[in-house]
N, C-alpha and C positions, 0 to 999 in steps of 0.2 A: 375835774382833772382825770379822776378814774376812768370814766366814758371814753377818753381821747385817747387815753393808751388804749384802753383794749379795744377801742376800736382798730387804733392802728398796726397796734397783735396782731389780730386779725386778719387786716388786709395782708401784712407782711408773712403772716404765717401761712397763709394761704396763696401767697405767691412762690413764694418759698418750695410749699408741698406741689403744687401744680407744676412747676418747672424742673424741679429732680424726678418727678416722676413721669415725665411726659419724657425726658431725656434718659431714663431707668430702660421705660418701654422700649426703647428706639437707640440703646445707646453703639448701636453698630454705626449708625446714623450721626449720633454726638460723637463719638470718636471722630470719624473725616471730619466735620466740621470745626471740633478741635485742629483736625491737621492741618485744615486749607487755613486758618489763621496762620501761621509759618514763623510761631514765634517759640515752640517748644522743637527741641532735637524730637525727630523722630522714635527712637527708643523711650520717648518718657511720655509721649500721647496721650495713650492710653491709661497709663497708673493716673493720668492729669484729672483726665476725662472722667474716672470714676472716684476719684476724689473728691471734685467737684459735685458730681452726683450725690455723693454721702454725704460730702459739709451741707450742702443745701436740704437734704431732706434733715440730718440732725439740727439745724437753726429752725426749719417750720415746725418740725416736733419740737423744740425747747419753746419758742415762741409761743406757740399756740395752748401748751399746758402752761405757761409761764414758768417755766423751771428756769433757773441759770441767764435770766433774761438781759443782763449787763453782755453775760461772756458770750451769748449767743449772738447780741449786738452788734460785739466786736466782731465775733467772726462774718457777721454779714457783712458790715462794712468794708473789711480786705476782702474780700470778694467780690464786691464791688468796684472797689479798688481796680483789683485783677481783671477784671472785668472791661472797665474803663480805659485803662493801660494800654492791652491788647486793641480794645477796638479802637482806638486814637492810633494805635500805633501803624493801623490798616489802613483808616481813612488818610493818614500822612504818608502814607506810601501808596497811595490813588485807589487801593483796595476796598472799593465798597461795593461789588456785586456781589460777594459773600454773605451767606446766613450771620446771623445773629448769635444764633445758638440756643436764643432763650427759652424757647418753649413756653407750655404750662398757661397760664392767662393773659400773657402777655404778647405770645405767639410767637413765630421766625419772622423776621423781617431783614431785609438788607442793611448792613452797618451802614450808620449816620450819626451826625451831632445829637440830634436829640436823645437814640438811646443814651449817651452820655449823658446827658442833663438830664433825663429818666432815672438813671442810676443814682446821680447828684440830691436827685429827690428824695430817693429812697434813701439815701444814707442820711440825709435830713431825720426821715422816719425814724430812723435806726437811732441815733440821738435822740431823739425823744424819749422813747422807752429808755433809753439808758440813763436817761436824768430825772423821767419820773416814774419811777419802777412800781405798778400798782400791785397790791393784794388779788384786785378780784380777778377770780378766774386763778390764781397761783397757787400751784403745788410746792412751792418754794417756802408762801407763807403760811402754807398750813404745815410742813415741816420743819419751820422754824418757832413754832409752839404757836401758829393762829390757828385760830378755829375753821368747823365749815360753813360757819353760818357767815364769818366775816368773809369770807372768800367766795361764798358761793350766795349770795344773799337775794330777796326779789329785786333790790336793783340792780344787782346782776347779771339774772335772765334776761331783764325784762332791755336793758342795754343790749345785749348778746343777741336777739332775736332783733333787736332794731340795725343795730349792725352788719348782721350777716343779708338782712332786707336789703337792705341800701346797697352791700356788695356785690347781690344777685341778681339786684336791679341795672345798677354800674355796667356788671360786666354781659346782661343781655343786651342791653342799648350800646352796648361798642362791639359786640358780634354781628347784632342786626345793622351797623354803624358801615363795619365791612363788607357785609353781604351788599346792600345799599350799594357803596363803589364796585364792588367788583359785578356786579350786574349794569351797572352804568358804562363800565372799562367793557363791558362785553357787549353791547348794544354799539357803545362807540365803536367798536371793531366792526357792526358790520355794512 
């Protein structure tokens, strides 16, 4: 059971840090694209915009050391939430040639059902760790009187290196996945 969370740490936490920070870089960028969503007053965009930015990077850093991994849970989930709301509330208003927003590994793409069911996923994710809260890899259970050696142990690494494999692997084969179509979409143009 320990492997499956921290793997899914992992991905989460790594989702997490790639999309606040890809949105950090660029956030003149994620502000309009906040605005063209048309569901926040004007005067509050922007504070939205870099909120979001902050909650997301504080959940990939709580995730990824395992600190606070219940609270950080929740907060991904209402932001998901948030998340799903908004873009439901575009595609029901015919508004789907708009970004995304998401950035980070997951990329910009035009709102759609599936990023909702995307997001539906992840909160799945997010439930997980919430219900099986591991030691390893937590800075939580070493300051609740564990040790490093439970926390940090060779089956630890030796998960942690197979993990972050598989995630490197994952997210090559779905860039090279893109390149793929958008070379085909560019051939078909001529």
């Amino acid at each position: 059971m320990d492997e499956i969370t921290l793997f899914i740490r992992i991905v989460l936490s790594t989702l997490f840090l790639t999309t606040s920070w890809s949105k950090f870089l660029r956030i003149d960028e994620h502000i309009i694209i906040v605005e063209e969503y048309r569901i926040l007053p004007t005067p509050f965009v922007r504070a939205y915009a870099w909120f979001e930015v902050l909650m997301e990077m504080a959940i990939g850093i709580l995730l990824l050391f395992g600190f606070l991994q219940k609270e950080a849970t929740i907060a991904a989930v209402l932001l998901l939430i948030m998340y799903n709301v908004a873009i439901s509330v575009n595609l029901l208003r015919g508004r789907n040639e708009i970004s995304c927003g998401c950035g980070g590994l997951v990329g910009d793409h035009r709102l759609s059902w599936s990023i909702v069911l995307r997001n539906f996923g992840l909160m799945i994710l997010c439930w997980w760790i919430y219900q099986f809260n591991s030691v390893w890899g937590s800075l939580q259970a070493i300051l609740s009187g564990g040790t490093l050696g439970q926390a940090f142990d060779f089956k630890f690494w030796i998960t942690l290196i197979i993990c972050y494999t598989i995630l490197f692997v994952t997210i090559i084969f779905i860039k090279l996945f893109a390149i793929r179509e958008r070379i085909q979409m560019l051939l078909s143009n001529k």
